[in-house]
C-alpha positions as CSV (number, residue, x, y, z in Angstrom):
1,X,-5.9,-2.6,19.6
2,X,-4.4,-1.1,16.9
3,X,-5.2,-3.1,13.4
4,X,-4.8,-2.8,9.7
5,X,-7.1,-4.6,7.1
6,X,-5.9,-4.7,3.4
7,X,-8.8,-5.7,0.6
8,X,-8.7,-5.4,-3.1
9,X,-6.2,-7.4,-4.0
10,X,-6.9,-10.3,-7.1
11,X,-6.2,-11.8,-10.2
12,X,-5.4,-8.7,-12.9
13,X,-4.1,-8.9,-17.0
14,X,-0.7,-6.9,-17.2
15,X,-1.9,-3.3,-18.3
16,X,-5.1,-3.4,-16.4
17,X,-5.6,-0.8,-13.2
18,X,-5.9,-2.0,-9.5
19,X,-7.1,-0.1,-6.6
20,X,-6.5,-1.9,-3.1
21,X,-8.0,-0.1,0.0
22,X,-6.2,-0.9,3.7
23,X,-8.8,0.0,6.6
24,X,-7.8,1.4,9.9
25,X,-8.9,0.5,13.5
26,X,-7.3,1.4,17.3
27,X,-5.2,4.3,16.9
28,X,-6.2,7.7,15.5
29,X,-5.6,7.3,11.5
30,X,-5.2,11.3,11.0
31,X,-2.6,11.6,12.9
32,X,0.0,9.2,11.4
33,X,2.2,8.8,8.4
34,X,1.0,5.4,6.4
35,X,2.4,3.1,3.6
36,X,2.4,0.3,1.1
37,X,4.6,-2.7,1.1
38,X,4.9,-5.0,-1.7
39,X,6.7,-8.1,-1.6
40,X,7.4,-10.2,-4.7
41,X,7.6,-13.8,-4.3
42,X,10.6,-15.0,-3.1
43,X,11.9,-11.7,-2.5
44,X,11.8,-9.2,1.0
45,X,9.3,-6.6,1.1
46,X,9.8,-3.5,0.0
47,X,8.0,0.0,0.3
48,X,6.3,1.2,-2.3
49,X,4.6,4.5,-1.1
50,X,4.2,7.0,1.5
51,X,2.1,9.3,2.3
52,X,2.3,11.7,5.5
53,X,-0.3,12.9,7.8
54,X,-1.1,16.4,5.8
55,X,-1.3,13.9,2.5
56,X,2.1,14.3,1.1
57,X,2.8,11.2,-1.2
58,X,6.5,9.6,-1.8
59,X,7.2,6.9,-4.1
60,X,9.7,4.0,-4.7
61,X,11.4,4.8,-8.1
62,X,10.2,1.4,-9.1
63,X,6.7,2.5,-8.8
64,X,6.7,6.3,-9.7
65,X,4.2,7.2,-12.5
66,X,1.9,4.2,-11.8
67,X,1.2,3.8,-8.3
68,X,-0.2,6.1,-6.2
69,X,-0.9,6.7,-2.8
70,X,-3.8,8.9,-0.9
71,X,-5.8,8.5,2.2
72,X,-9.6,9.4,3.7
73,X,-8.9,10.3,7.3
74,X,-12.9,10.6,7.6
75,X,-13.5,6.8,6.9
76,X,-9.9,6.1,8.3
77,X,-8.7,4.5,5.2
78,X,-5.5,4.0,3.1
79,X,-5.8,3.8,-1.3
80,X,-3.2,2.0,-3.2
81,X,-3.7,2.2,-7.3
82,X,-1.8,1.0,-9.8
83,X,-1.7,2.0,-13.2
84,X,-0.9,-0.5,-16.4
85,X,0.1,-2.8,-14.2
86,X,2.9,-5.0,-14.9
87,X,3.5,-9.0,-14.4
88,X,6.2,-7.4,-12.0
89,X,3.7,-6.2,-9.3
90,X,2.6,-9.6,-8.8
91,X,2.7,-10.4,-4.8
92,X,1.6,-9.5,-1.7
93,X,0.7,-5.6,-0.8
94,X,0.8,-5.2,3.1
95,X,-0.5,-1.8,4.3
96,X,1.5,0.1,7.2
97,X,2.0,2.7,9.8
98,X,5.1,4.5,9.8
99,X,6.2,7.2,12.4
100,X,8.6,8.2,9.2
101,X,9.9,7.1,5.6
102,X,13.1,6.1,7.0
103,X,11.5,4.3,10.3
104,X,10.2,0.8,10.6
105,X,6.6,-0.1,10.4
106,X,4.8,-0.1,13.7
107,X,2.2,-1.9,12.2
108,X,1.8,-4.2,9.5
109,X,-1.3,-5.6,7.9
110,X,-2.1,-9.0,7.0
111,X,-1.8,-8.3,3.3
112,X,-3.9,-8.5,-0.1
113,X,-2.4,-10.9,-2.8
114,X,-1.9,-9.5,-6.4
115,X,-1.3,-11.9,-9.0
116,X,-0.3,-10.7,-12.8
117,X,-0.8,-12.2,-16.1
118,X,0.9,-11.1,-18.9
């Protein structure tokens, strides 16, 4: 079964660096485009950041110049970090498998909370 595992996620101060990590089980990692999703309280989720099977990264405007995106197709796993991060940020980062940018998630993971203090 195919299954997604976010980690990393916490209490930060606004200016401070994150890294969350999203682990991969059931389906060949390598071989498929992956994301972030962040999703502010309240608010619907949105993605953050792509990255394709050769490593190619895309990112929300929102987000470019702080976060980025990268993957280790050896340990099958999927890097979010965030740069001076902002009280913004705050909510829930859900990791996901894309068969494109434009496409729907096929998978979703459960999510890592990240909470902001300014």
């Amino acid at each position: 079964q195919a299954r997604l595992v976010e980690s990393g996620g916490g209490l930060v101060q606004a200016g401070d660096s994150l890294s969350l990590s999203c682990v991969a089980s059931g389906f060949t990692f390598r071989q498929w485009n992956m994301g972030w999703y962040h999703q502010a309280p309240g608010k619907e989720r949105d993605a953050v950041a792509w990255i394709n099977a050769n490593g190619n990264a895309e990112y929300a405007d929102s987000v470019k110049g702080r976060f980025k995106i990268s993957r280790n197709n050896s340990n099958n796993t999927l890097f979010l970090h965030i740069d001076n991060i902002k009280p913004e940020d705050t909510g829930t980062y859900f990791c996901v498998r894309i068969a494109h940018r434009q496409a729907p998630p096929t998978i979703w993971g459960q999510g890592t909370q990240v909470t902001v203090s300014s």
